[in-house]
Every structure is written in structure tokens, then in C-alpha cells.
N, C-alpha and C positions, 0 to 999 in steps of 0.2 A: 684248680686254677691258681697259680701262683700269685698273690698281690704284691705291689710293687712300692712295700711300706717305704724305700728314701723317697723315692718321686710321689708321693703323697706328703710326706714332711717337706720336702723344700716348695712345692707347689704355696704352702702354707705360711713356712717361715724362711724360707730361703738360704741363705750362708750363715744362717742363726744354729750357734753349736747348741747341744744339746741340753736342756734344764735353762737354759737362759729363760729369766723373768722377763716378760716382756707388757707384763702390768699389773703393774701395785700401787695404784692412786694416792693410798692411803701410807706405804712406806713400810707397811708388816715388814719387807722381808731386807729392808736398812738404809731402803733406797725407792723414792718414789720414782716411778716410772710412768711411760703409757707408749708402746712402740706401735701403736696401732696404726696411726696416719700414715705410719711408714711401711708399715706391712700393708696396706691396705696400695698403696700406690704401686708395690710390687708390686703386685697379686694382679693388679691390673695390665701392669706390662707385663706379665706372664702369658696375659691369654691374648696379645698383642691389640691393634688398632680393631675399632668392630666399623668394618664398610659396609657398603648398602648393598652388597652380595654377600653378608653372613647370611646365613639360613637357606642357601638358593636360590637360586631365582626365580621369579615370577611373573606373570606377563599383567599388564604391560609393566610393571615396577617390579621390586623385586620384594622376598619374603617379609622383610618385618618392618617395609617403607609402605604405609596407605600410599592409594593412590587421592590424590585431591584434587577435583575435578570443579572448573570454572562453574559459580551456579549461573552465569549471564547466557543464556541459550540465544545465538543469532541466528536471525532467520535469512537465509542466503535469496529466498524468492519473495523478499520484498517488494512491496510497490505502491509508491504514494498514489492518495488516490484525492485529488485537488479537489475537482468537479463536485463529487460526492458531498464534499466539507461547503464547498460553494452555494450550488445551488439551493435555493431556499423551500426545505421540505414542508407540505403543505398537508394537513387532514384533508381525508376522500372517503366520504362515505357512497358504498357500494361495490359492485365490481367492474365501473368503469369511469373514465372522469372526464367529463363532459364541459363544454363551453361553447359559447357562440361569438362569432363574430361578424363583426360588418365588411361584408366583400367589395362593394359597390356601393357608392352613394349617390343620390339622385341628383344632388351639385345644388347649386344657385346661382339668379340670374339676375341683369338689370334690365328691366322694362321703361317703358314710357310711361306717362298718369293713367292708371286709370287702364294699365290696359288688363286683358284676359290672365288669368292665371291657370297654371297647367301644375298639377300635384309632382312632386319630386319623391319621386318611388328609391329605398333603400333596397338592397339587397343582403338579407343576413344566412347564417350557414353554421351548421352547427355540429361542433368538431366531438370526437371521441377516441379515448385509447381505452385499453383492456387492462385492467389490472392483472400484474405478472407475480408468482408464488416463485420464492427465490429459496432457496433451504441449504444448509450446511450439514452433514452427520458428522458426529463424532461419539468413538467410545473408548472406554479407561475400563482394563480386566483389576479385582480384586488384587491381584499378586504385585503388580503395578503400584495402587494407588497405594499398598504397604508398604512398598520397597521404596521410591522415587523421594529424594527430600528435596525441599522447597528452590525454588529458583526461580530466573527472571526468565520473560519473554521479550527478545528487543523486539521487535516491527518500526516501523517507525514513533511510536511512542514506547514505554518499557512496561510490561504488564509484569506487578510482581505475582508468584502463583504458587501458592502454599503446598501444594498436590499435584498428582499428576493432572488430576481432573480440570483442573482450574487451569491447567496448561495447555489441556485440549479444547477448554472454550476458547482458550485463545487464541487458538491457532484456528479454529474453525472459523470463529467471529471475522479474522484478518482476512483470510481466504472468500468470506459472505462479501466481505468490502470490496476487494477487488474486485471479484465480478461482479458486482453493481457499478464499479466505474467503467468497466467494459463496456458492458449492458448501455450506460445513461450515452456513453458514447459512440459505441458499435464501432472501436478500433480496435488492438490487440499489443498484448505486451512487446516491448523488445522490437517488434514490425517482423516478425517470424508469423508471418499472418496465415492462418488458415482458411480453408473455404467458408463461405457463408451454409453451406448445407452440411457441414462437422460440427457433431456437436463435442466438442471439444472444451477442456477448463482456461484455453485461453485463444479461443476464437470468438467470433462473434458468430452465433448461432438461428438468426433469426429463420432460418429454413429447417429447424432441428425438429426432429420427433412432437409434434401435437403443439407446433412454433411456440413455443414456452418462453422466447427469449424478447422482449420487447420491443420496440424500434426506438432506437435510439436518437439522439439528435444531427447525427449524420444521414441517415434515413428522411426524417420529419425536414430536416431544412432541402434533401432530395441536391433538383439540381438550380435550386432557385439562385438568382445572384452567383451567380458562379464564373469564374473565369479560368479557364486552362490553359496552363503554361508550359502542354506539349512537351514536359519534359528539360524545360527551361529553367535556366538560376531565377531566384525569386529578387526583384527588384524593389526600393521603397516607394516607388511608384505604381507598382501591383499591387502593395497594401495601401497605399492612399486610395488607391480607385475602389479596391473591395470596401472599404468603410462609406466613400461615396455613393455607392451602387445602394449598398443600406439605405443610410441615410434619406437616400432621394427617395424610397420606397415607404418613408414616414419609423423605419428603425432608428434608434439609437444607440447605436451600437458602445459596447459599455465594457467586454472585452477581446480577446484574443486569444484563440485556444489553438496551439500547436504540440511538434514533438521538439525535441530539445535543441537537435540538429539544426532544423528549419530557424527557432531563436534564436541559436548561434550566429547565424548569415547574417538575420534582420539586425542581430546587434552590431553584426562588421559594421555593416553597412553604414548605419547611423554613428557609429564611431569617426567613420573615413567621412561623412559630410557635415558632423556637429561635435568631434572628438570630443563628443562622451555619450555615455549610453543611459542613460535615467532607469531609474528604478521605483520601485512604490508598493506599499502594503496592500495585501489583499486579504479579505475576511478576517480571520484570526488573527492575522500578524504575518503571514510570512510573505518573505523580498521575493519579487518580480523581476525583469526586466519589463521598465514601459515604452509602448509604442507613442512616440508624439505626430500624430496625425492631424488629420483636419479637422476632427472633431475633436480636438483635446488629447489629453495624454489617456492611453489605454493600456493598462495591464496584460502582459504577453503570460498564459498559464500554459505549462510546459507538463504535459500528462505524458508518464512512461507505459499507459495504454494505446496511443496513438504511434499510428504506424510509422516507422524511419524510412522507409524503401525507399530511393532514388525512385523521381518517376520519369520513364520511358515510352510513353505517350497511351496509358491505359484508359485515361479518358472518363475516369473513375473516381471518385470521394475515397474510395476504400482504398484504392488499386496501391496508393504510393503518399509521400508526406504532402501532407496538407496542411492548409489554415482559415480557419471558422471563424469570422465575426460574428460576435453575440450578443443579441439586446437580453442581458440577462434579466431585464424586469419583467421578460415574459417567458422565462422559463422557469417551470414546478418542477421538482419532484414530489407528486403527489402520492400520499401515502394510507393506503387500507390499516396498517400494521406495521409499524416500527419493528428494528430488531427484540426480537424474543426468546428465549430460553424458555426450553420445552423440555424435559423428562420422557423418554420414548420405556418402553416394557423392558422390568429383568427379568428374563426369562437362564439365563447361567449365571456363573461368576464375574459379573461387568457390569459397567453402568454406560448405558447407550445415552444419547440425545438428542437435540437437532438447535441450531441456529435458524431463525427465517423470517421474511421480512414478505411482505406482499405490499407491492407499489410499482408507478408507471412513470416516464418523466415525459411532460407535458412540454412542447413547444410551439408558442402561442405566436400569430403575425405571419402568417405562411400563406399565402394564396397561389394555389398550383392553376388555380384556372386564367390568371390573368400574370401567370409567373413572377408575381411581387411578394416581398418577403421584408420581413424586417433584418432577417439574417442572410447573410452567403460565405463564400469559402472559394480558395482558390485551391485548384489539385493539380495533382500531375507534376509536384514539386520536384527539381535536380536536386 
């Protein structure tokens, strides 16, 4: 093979004749020199500009450009879950949670002196739900939890998560949340609503395989206090009367649980007859829109499980967008077992687990026998 000794000398020293010193620091040879910096800049424009296609290409980047990859993971199937954060979780020992109340009472009367007296008989009644076993699975393979480096999880709060592992609790745990607010509520995300007998991860399921799913507080307040609006725009005069309809029933009603749609109108509305719309903190801190009704100002909570649908005269709680007044002093979520990480069997290369909770949410003030309630709901919202 022939070598191609000029084009190896000039690659090196370029238009440098030949014997030229081109470093003598110290001056040995009569003349201190050092041409390096300068050879060295040639040399570099010899082998021209290096672009992000030297070496090939690569997918998705190319040969000698890593790829670097956001660690912030979003989670596009988020969903706040209000209710859950709300409601006031209570210890329940057993597996069901139990309360009585007084349905009837025997009144009081004014007589004359002296006259006859007759006993005033109470009527009490004593309520029960079942405790519900709620569970998430999740599992992370060895090769996984080696390779994956640390990153966030957003949901609506940011989990940071060292491992894979920790980022499948986290995703589990979110997914256990949601449907507990399903669940407490018995609406459905988005209002892409599925049947009551699918059991589905984002239906409400109370007709599912061995009814596993609880009854939630659409359910339990049923069709007490209820007015339908056949399909009708909702007026601020339909929420005055729902809070009144409470109220006269001995509730106090304390909030206002719609979908977001339906709070949009309620806010037109009080815009166009008091141009402005009030607002106000609820539990932790976050903003509202509040309803100023007769009973005071009420916080309107806007849950993205509760159904959107236009309603068209279904004649149903479920059927289409609604709105629930709530005496929330009488409503639990009552709890067997808080969330828990659980360790399930390694039987290969992975680590299984389970998220779960077992608990029921209680809504107290409901009398179906004499249709009085401390709560109701208007349905069949336009």
C-alpha cells in the first residue's frame, strides 16, 4: 500500500518548509520559538467545522450529541380531586359505619291547667353503609429500576421520585385518588359517562361485579329536594330555591358542588345582576367562585368528575350537569384504613405492590320516608 508521506506532513505542519524549528522555548537552536498555537489552529481547520451530524446519525439525536431528556414527567390524565381534600375523613371501626337518627318527632303542645297529658313518641332510624376496599397495583421490572434516573412526577402537586419505583407509587397513589372522588361522588370525568353497570376506571360502577363500588353522595341524597329543569338554562333563582328547599328541611346548606360549565353560567349570571362575581377560600386555601344566596355566601366547588352533558330531559342526577347543595357538617368520609403501601410477592425480576384504602362516605339528614333532606340538587341542566 502506497503511504501518502506529503499529505501526512502538511495535515501536520502545513506550508512549513521542511527542517523548520517550530519549537525551541529555550533558544538552543538561536532563536526562541513555539509555533504551536498556530499549528494547532490549522490543524483544526483542516479537519473543518465538527456539526451535530459528525459521526452519523442517530435516532432521535445524532452520534456524539446525548440526548437530554426533560426529568419533569406530566401527567396528561390529571384530575383534581376537591371533594376528597374536603370532606372531613373520620376513623370507622368495623366494616360498616353506622348512625342513627331522629326521623319524627313527637312535637309539643300548649294545654290548659291542669289538663291530661299524652307522651310525645320520637321516631329514630338507624342508618348503615358498607365499607368499600379500594386498591391500586403497580409494578417496576429490575432492568427498569437500573436504568431510569430520578425525576418528577407533576399531578396536581409535583412528586419528586428518585427511581422508577417511587414513580410508580406515584402514579398509582394519583389514579387511587381519583377514583375515590368518583366513588365519594358517583359522577365521571370529562362527562363522557359510562353506564352504571360498566365497570370501568372512569365510570361510576355501583352495579359492577360483587357492587364493590360505594354509593356515593349522588346516590344517598337520591331524589330528595330536587328540582328539574327539563333541560332548561339554570337561573339564580333555581339556586335560591335549591338552598331554600334545604334549609326549610332543617339543612344548612354550607356548599355548592357543580361541573365547571354549570359555574361558568351561575357566574354570568351574578355578574349581569351584581357585576361582580365573589370569590372565597375553601379548606386549604384554594379560590372559589361564591354563590351569595339566602343563606349567606356559598362556595361553588367545581369537580372535573362531575358530568358536563347538556341535559335533555333525562330526568336523572347522573343523566346530565347538575348541582348539589351540601350541609357538609354531615357528611364523613369514613375510614377502616387510610391510604397504605403494601409490598405484594417477588416471585421474578420486579417489584409488585398495591396502594389501598378501605372506607365509605357517609351522608347524614336524608329522610327518604317522609322525602326531607338536609341536601338536594337540581338536574337535567342546559
Amino acid at each position: 500500500m502506497r503511504f501518502n508521506t506529503l499529505g501526512t506532513y502538511k495535515s501536520s505542519f502545513g506550508d512549513m518548509e521542511d527542517r523548520t524549528v517550530y519549537k525551541d522555548p529555550a533558544g538552543f537552536s538561536g532563536m526562541a520559538v513555539d509555533l504551536r498555537p498556530g499549528l494547532k489552529s490549522m490543524h483544526f481547520a483542516n479537519l473543518k467545522a465538527l456539526t451535530t451530524s459528525a459521526g452519523g446519525a442517530g435516532t432521535p439525536g445524532y452520534a456524539l450529541v446525548p440526548v437530554f431528556v426533560d426529568p419533569n414527567i406530566v401527567d396528561q390524565e390529571r384530575r383534581e380531586t376537591p371533594m376528597r381534600e374536603i370532606i372531613p375523613r373520620v376513623t370507622n371501626l368495623g366494616m360498616t359505619a353506622d348512625w342513627n337518627e331522629r326521623t319524627a318527632k313527637g312535637g309539643a303542645s300548649s294545654k290548659l291547667e291542669d289538663a291530661a297529658l299524652a307522651d310525645n313518641d320520637d321516631t329514630y332510624d338507624r342508618y348503615t353503609k358498607s365499607i368499600k376496599m379500594y386498591y391500586s397495583k403497580g409494578r417496576t421490572t429490575g432492568p427498569m429500576q437500573a436504568a431510569m434516573p430520578p425525576a418528577s412526577f407533576e399531578n396536581y402537586t409535583t412528586t419528586q421520585t428518585p427511581n422508577a419505583k417511587q414513580l410508580e407509587v406515584a402514579a398509582r397513589s394519583a389514579d387511587l385518588a381519583v377514583r375515590e372522588e368518583i366513588d365519594l361522588i358517583s359522577g365521571n370525568p370529562g362527562g363522557t359517562y359510562t353506564s352504571m353497570s360498566t365497570n370501568t376506571d372512569t365510570g361510576y360502577d355501583a352495579s359492577s361485579v360483587l357492587n364493590s363500588a360505594q354509593a356515593g353522595i349522588k346516590s344517598q341524597i337520591s331524589d330528595e329536594n330536587q328540582d328539574d329543569q327539563g333541560g332548561a338554562a339554570i337561573t339564580l333563582d333555581d339556586v335560591n330555591d335549591l338552598v331554600n328547599l334545604c334549609w326549610e328541611d332543617g339543612g344548612r346548606p354550607s356548599l355548592l358542588l357543580s361541573d365547571g360549565r354549570t359555574v361558568t353560567d351561575i357566574k354570568a349570571l351574578m355578574v349581569q345582576q351584581v357585576r361582580t362575581a365573589p370569590s372565597t377560600s375553601v379548606a386549604w386555601g384554594f379560590q372559589t367562585v361564591a354563590f351569595e344566596g339566602p343563606r349567606g355566601t356559598l362556595p361553588m366547588v367545581q369537580s372535573q368528575v362531575v358530568r358536563t352533558t347538556a341535559g335533555g330531559g333525562s330526568g336523572t342526577l347522573y343523566g346530565s350537569k347538575s348541582i348539589m347543595a351540601l350541609d357538609m357538617a354531615q357528611i364523613q368520609n369514613r375510614i377502616l384504613q387510610d391510604y397504605t403501601y403494601e409490598p405484594l410477592a417477588k416471585t421474578n425480576d420486579s417489584d409488585a405492590f398495591m396502594v389501598k384504602y378501605y372506607g365509605a362516605v357517609v351522608v347524614k339528614g336524608v329522610n327518604t320516608t317522609d322525602a326531607t333532606s338536609f341536601h338536594g340538587s337540581i338536574i337535567d341542566i342546559a
